[in-house]
C-alpha positions as CSV (number, residue, x, y, z in Angstrom):
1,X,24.7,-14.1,-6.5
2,X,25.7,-17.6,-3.9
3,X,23.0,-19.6,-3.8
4,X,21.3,-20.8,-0.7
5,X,22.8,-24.3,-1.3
6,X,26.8,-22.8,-1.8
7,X,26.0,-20.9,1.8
8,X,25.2,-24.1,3.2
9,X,28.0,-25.9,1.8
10,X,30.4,-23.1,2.8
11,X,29.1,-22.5,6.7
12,X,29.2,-26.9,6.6
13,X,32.9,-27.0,5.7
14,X,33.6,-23.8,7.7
15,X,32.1,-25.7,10.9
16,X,33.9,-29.0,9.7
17,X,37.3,-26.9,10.1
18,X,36.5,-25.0,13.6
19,X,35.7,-28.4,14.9
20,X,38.8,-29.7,13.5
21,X,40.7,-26.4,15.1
22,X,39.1,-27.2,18.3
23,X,40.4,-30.7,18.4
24,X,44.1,-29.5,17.4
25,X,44.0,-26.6,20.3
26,X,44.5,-29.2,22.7
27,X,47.1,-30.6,21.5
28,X,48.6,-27.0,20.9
29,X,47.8,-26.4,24.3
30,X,49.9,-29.5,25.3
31,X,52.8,-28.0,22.9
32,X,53.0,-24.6,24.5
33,X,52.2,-25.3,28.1
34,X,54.3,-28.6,28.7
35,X,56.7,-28.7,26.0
36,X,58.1,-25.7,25.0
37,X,59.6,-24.7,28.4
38,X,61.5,-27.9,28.2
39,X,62.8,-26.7,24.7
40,X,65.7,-25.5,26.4
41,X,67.2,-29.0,26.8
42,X,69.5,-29.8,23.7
43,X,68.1,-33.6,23.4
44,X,64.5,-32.3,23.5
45,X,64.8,-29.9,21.0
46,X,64.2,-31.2,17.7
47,X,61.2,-34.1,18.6
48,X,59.4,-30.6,20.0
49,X,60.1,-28.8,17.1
50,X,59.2,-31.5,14.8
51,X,55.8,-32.3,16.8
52,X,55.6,-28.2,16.6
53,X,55.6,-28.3,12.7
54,X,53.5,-31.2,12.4
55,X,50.9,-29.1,14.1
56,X,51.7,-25.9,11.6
57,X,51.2,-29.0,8.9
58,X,47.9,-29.6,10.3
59,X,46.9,-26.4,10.6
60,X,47.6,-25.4,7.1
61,X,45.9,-28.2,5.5
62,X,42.6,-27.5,7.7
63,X,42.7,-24.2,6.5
64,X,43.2,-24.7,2.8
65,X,40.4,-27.5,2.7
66,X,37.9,-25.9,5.0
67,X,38.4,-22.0,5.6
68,X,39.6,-21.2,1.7
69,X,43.3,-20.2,2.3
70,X,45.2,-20.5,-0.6
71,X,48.1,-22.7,0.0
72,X,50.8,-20.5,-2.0
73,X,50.3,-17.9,1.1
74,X,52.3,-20.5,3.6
75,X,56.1,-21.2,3.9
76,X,57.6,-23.2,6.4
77,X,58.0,-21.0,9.5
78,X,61.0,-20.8,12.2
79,X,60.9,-22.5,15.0
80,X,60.0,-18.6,16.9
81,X,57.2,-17.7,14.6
82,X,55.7,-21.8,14.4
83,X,55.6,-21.0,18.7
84,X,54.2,-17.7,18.2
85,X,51.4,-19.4,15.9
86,X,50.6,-22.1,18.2
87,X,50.4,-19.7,21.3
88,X,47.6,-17.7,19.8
89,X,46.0,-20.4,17.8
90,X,45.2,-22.6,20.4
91,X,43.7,-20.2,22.4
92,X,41.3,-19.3,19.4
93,X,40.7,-22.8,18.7
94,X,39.6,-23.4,22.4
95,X,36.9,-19.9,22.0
96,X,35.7,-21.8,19.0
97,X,35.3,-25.5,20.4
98,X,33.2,-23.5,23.3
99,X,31.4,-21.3,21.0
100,X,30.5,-24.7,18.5
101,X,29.7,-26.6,22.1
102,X,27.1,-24.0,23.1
103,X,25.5,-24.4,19.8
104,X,24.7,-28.1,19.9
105,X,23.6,-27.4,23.9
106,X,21.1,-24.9,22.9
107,X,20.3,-26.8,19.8
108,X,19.4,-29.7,21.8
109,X,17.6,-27.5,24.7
110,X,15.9,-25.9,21.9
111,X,14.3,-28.9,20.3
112,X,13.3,-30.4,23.9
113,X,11.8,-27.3,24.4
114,X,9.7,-27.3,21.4
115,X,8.7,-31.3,21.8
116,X,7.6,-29.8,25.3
117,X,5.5,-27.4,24.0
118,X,4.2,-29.9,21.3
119,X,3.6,-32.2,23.9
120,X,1.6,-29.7,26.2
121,X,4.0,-30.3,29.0
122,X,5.8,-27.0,30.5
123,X,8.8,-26.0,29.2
124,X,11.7,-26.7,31.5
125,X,10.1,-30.0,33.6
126,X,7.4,-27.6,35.8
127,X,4.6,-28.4,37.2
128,X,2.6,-24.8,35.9
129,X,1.8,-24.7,32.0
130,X,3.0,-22.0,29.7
131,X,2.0,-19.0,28.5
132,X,2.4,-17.4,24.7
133,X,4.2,-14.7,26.3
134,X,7.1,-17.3,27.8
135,X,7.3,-19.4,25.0
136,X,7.7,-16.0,22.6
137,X,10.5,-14.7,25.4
138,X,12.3,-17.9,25.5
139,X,12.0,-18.1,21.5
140,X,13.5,-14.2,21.0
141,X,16.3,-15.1,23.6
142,X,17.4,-18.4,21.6
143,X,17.6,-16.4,18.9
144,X,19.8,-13.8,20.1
145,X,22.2,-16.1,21.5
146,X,22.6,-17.9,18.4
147,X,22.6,-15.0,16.5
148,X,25.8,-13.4,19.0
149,X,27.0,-17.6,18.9
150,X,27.4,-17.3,14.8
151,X,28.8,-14.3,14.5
152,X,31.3,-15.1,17.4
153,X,32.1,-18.2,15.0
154,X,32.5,-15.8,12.2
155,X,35.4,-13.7,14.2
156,X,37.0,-16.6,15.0
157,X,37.3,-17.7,11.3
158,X,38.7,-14.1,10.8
159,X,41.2,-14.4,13.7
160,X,42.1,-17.9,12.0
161,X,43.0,-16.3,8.7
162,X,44.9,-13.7,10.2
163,X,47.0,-15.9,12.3
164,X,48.0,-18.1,9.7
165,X,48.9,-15.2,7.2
166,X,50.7,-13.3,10.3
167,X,52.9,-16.0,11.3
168,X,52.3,-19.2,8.6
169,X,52.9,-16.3,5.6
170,X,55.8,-15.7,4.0
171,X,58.7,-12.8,5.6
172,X,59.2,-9.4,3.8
173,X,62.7,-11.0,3.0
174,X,60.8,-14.0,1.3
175,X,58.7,-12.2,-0.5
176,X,61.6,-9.7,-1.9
177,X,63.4,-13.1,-2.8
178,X,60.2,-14.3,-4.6
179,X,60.3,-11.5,-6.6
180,X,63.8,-11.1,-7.4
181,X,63.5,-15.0,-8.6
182,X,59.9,-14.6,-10.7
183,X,62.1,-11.5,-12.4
184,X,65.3,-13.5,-12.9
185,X,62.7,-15.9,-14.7
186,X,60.3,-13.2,-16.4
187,X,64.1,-11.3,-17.8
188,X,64.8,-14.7,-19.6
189,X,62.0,-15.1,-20.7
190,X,61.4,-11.5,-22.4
191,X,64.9,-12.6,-24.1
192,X,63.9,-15.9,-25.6
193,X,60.0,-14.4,-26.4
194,X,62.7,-11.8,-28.5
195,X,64.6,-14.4,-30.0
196,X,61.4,-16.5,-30.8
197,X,60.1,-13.2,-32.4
198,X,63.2,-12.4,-34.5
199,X,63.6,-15.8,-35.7
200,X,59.8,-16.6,-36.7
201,X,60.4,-12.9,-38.9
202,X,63.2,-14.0,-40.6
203,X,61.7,-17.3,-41.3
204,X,58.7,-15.3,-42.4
205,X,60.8,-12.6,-44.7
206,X,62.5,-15.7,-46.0
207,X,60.1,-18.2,-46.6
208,X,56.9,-15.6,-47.2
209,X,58.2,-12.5,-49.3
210,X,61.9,-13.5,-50.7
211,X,60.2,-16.7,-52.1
212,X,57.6,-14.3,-53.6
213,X,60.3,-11.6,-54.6
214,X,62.6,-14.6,-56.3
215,X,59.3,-16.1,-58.2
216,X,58.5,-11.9,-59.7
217,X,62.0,-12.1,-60.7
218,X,61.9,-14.7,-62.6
219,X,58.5,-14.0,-64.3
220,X,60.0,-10.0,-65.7
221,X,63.1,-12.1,-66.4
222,X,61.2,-14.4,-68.5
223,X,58.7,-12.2,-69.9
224,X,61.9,-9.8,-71.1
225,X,63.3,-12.7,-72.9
226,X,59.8,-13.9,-75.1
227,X,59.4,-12.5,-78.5
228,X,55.8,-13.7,-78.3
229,X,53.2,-10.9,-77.5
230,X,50.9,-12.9,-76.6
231,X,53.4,-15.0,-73.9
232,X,54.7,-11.5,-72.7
233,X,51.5,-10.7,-71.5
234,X,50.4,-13.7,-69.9
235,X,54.0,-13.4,-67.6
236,X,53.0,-9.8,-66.9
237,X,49.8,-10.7,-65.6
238,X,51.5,-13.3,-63.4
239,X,54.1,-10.6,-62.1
240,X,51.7,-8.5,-61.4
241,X,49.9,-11.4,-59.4
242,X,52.9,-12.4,-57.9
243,X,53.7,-8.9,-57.0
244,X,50.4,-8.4,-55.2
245,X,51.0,-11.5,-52.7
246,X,54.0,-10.3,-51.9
247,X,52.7,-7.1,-50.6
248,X,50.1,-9.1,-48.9
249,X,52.6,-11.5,-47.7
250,X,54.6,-8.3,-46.5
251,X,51.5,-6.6,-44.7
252,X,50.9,-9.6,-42.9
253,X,54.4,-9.9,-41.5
254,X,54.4,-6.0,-40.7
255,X,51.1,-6.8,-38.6
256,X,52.4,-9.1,-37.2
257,X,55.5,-7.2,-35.9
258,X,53.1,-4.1,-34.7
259,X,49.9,-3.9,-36.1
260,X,49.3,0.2,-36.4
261,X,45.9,0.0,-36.1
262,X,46.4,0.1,-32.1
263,X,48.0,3.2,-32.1
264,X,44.8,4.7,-34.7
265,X,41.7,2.9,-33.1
266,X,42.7,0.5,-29.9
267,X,42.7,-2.6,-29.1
268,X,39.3,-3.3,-30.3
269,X,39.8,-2.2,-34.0
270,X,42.8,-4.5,-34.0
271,X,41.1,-8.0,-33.2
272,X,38.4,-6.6,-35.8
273,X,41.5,-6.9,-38.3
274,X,42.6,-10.0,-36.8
275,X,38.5,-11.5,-37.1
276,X,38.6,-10.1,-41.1
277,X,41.5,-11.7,-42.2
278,X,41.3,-15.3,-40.3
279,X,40.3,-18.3,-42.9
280,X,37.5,-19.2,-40.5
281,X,35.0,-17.1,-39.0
282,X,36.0,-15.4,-35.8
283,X,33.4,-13.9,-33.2
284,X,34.4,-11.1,-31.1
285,X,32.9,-9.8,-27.8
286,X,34.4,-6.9,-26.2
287,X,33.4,-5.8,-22.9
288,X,36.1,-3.0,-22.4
289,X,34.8,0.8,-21.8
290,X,37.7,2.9,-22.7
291,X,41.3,2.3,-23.8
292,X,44.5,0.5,-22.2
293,X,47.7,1.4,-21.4
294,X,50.0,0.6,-24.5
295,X,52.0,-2.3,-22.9
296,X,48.9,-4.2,-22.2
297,X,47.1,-3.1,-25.5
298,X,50.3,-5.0,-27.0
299,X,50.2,-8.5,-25.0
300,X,46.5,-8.5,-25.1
301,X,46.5,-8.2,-28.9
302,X,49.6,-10.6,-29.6
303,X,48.0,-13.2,-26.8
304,X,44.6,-12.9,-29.4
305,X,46.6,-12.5,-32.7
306,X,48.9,-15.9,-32.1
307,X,46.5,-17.7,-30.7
308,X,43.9,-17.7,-33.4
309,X,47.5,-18.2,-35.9
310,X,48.0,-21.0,-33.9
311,X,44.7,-22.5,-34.0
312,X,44.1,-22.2,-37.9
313,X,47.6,-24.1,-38.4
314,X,47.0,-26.6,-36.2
315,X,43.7,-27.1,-35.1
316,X,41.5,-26.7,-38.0
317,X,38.6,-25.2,-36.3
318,X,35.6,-23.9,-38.4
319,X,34.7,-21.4,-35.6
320,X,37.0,-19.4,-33.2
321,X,35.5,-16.6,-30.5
322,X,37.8,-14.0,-28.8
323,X,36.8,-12.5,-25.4
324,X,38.0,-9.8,-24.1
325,X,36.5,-9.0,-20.2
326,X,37.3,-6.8,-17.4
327,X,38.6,-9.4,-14.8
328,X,39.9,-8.1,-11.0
329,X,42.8,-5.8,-11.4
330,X,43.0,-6.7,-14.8
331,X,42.0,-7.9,-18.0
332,X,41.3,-11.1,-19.8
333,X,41.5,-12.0,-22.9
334,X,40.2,-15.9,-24.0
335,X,40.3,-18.0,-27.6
336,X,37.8,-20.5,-27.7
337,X,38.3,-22.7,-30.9
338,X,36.3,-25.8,-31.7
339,X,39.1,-27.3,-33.9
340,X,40.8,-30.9,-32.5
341,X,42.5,-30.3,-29.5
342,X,45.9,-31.2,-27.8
343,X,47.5,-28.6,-28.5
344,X,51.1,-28.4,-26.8
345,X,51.6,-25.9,-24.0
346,X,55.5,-26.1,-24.7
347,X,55.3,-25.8,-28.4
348,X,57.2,-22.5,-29.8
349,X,54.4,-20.6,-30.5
350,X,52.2,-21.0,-27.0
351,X,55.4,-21.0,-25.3
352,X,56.5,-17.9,-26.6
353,X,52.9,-16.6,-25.4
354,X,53.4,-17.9,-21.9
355,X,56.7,-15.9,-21.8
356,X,55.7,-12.5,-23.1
357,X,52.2,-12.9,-20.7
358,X,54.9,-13.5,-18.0
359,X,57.0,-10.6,-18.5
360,X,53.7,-8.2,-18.2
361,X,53.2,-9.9,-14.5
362,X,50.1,-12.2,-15.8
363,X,48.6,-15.5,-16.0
364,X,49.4,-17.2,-19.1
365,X,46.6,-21.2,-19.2
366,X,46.0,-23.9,-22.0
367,X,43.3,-25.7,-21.6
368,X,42.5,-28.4,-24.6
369,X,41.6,-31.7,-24.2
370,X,41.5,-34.2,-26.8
371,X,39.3,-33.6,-29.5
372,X,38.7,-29.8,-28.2
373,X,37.9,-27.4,-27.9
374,X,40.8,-25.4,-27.3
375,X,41.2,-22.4,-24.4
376,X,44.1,-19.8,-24.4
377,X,43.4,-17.5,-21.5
378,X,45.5,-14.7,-20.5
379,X,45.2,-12.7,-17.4
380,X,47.0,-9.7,-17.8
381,X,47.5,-6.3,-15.4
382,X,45.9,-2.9,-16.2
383,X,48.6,0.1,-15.4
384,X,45.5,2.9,-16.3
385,X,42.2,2.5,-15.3
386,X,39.9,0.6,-18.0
């Protein structure tokens, strides 16, 4: 729960920006009442349209400091809607210059009031004293009015938002061209996250298991040509080693592939496999109720999975925790390792992370600093319920 301090801080910088509104409605009044029907003239056009966007300029950078808009919401608007805005906004940033004005006056009357009382004088400059009854029925009035003063405030700041996402937000057709570009980015990406997979399973089917299928060769080979009983045995027992590695070698890369145990016990049972057979302990809290969609069973557990691969061969950590939340619409899934730090964002193997978090619609951040510790959060959608 907001503290009483954040509320402060949050109706300060709100009161900071409807003051700042107020000052800008007059010269948006100026704008729409004096130079917009002059727009018509060809060599007065674009000094009122670029005085008009300066204004939007203004406006947007007032509400992203002080009202809490986020400042991917804007686009620059045409020259009808940036008249449209200004129309309305001035007149709304007039109601709140007013409303703010009445609240210093009765501030002020207020406090001369109560130095009045205080001072045994009558309230108001009379000449007859007061009575309880008065001062209680001028107390309970001030406080209404203030009350109906902040709440008109609070409308305004609602209006404000509105305005800005009506008219400073971006069109249907924008948005429909946002997407069709973030899917043009998310396809290519799925392709090279692909590519990145199939190449780091050959490279692990050639440098993992053939190496270890070449070496058991070698050892029967061997072991078929000694005459000495004792020397056979000893190149069994290394086969047979050698053998064993290579299945574990082959496990390993099948996990990594598709790890069955999502399909038999969830998401959770697989970062329990992923925990047991890190070189370092891993930690796991899991705050999830029930099970995910497949899709975002997948991401979630390769996001966890290569991280914590990532970390042990280039970190060196000696702890790592995974966290897996509910977040929003979605889930998140964090590795926290304690190991050295800088680790590179555009390398191959958090890169390939960022592109398979992308082509799920989610939030793919690195955070780690010099010397650690490393963060790899992903923010990923839930299709069913969790």
């Amino acid at each position: 729960m907001p503290s009483l301090a954040s509320h402060l801080h949050r109706a300060r910088r709100v009161t900071v920006g409807l003051t700042l509104g107020g000052l800008l409605a007059l010269a948006e009044m100026v704008q729409v009442v004096l130079l917009t029907p002059i727009h018509v003239i060809p060599a007065a056009r674009a000094p009122i349209e670029a005085f008009g966007g300066k204004l939007v300029d203004l406006n947007r950078r007032r509400l992203v400091a002080y009202l809490n808009l986020d400042d991917l919401l804007f686009v620059r608007p045409t020259w009808q809607r940036t008249e449209s805005y200004l129309a309305r906004r001035f007149i709304v940033g007039l109601l709140g210059a007013m409303v703010l004005t009445l609240i210093v006056i009765g501030l002020g009357s207020a406090v001369i009031m109560g130095w009045q009382v205080v001072d045994g004088r009558p309230v108001g400059g009379g000449k007859e004293g007061n009575t309880w009854y008065e001062i209680g029925a001028i107390a309970v009035l001030g406080l209404v009015l203030l009350f109906g003063a902040v709440w008109t405030l609070i409308g305004v700041t609602i209006i404000e938002r509105a305005l800005a996402v009506r008219y400073l937000g971006p069109t249907e057709e924008e948005l429909l061209r946002r997407r069709v570009s973030q899917l043009a980015t998310t396809r290519a990406g799925v392709v090279e996250a692909i590519n990145d997979e199939r190449r780091r399973i050959e490279r692990d089917l050639h440098d993992g298991v053939q190496q270890r299928l070449v070496a058991l060769g070698l050892l029967l080979g061997r072991a078929r040509r000694a005459t000495d009983p004792g020397r056979t045995e000893d190149l069994l027992r290394q086969a047979h080693e050698e053998s064993q590695q290579a299945l574990r070698d082959l496990r390993e890369v099948t996990w990594r592939v598709y790890p069955t145990a999502l399909d038999e016990g969830g998401l959770r049972t697989a970062l329990e496999g992923v925990a047991e057979r890190s070189g370092v302990p891993v930690s796991l809290r899991y705050e999830l109720a029930g099970r995910l969609d497949l899709a975002t069973e997948t991401a979630a557990y390769f996001v966890a999975s290569e991280a914590v691969t990532n970390a042990l061969k280039h970190g060196g950590p000696s702890r790592i925790e995974i966290d897996v939340a509910v977040e929003g619409e979605g889930i998140v899934v964090a590795v926290r390792d304690d190991g050295c730090g800088a680790a590179d964002s555009a390398g191959s193997g958090l890169s390939g992370l960022a592109s398979r978090v992308a082509a799920a619609d989610g939030v793919f951040v690195v955070d780690s600093p010099e010397g650690g510790p490393t963060v790899v959060r992903a923010w990923l959608p839930v299709l069913v319920g969790v």
